[in-house]
N, C-alpha and C positions, 0 to 999 in steps of 0.2 A: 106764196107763203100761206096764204088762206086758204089752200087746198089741204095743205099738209096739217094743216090745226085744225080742218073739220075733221079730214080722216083722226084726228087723235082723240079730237071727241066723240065720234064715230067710229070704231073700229068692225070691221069687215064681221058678219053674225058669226062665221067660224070662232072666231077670236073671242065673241061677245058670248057665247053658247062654253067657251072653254074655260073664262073668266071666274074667276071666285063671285061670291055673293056679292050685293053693289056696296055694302059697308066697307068689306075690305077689297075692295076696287077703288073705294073713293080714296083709302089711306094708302094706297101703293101708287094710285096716282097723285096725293098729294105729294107723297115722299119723293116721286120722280118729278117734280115739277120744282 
């Protein structure tokens, strides 16, 4: 279970490079959480 919660706070650079700005990363991760 630890593995799969760091990768989520950790997502792969592909993923991290595709991601919107971290403002709204924080509020799409808030909203999925």
């Amino acid at each position: 279970m630890s593995t799969d919660f760091a990768q989520q706070l950790e997502p792969p650079q592909p993923q991290l490079l595709r991601s919107p700005p971290t403002q709204l990363r924080n509020e799409a991760w808030a909203e999925d959480a």
